[in-house]
C-alpha positions in Angstrom: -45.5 -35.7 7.1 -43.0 -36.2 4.8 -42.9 -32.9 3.5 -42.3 -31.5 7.0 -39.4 -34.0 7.8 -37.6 -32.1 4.6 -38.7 -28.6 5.8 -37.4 -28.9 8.8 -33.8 -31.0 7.7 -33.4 -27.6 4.8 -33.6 -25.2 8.1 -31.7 -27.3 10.1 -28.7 -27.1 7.3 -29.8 -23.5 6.6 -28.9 -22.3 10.5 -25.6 -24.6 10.0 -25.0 -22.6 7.3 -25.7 -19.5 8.4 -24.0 -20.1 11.8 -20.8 -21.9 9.8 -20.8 -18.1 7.7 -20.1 -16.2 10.5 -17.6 -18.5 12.0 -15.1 -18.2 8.6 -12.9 -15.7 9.0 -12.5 -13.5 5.8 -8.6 -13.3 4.4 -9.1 -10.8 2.0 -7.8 -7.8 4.5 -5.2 -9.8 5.7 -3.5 -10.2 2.2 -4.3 -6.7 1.3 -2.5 -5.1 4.0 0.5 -7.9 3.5 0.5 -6.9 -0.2 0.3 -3.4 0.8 3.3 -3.8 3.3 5.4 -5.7 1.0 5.0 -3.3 -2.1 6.4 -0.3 0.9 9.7 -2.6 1.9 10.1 -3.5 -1.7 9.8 0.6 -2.7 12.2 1.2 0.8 15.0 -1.7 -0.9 14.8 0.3 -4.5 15.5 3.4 -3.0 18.1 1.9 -0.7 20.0 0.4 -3.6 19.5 3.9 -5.7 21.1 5.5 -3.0 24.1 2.8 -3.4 24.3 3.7 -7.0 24.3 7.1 -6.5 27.3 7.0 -4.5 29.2 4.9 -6.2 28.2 7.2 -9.5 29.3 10.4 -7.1 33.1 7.8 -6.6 33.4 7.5 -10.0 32.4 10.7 -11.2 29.4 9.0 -13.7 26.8 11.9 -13.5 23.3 10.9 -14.1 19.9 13.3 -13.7 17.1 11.7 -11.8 14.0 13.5 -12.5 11.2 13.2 -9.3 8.0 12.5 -11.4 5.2 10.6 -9.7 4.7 8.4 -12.4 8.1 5.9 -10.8 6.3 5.5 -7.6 3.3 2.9 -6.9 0.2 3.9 -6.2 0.4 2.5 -2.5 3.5 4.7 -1.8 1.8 7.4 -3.2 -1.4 6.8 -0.8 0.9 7.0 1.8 2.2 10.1 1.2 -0.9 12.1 0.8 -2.2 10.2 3.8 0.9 11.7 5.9 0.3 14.8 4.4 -3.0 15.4 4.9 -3.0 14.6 8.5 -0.4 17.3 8.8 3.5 15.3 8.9 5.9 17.3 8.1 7.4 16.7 4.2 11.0 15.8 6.0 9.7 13.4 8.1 7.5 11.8 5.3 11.0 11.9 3.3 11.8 9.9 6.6 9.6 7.5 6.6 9.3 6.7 2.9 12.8 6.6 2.2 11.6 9.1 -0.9 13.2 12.2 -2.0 11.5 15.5 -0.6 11.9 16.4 -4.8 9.5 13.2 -5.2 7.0 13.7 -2.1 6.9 17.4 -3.2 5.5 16.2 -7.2 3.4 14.2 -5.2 1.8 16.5 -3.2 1.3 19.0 -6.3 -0.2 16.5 -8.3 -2.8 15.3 -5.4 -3.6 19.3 -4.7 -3.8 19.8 -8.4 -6.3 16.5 -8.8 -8.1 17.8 -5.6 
């Protein structure tokens, strides 16, 4: 009898459990896409202050090169872009969008058609 009582308390605590599982919501996605928007708005604010520098370089006649490689830009960004791409955006309007240089989204796209 005993040994019944404690069967039937472990399935009591097992449904609890079980029904207590589904209830918690996961976070995990949640952060991601809050990570994953942050990165974007801290990559728009860098190329928002580049563009600052570049005209104050252009005022004070400092020339400097920038080279597009796809090495400066984070992998997220870089998502993004082939994402846009591949579902057919114009590379102007991902220029747009990503506050990027059409230089940069171009080196982009070659290096995801020459990985592809």
């Amino acid at each position: 009898m005993d040994l019944w009582i404690i069967v039937i308390i472990l399935l009591i605590i097992a449904i609890a459990l079980i029904g207590w599982s589904f209830y918690k919501k996961d976070n995990g996605e949640k952060i991601k896409e809050e990570f994953e928007e942050l990165s974007l708005q801290l990559l728009q604010d860098i190329y928002q202050l580049k563009k600052r520098v570049a005209v104050l370089e252009e005022e004070l006649n400092i020339h400097s090169e920038e080279t597009a490689t796809s090495a400066k830009i984070h992998d997220v960004l870089k998502k993004h872009v082939i994402t846009l791409y591949t579902q057919g955006v114009a590379i102007e309007d991902i220029a747009n969008q990503t506050r990027l240089s059409e230089a940069t989204i171009k080196v982009v796209i070659d290096d995801y058609i020459n990985t592809k």
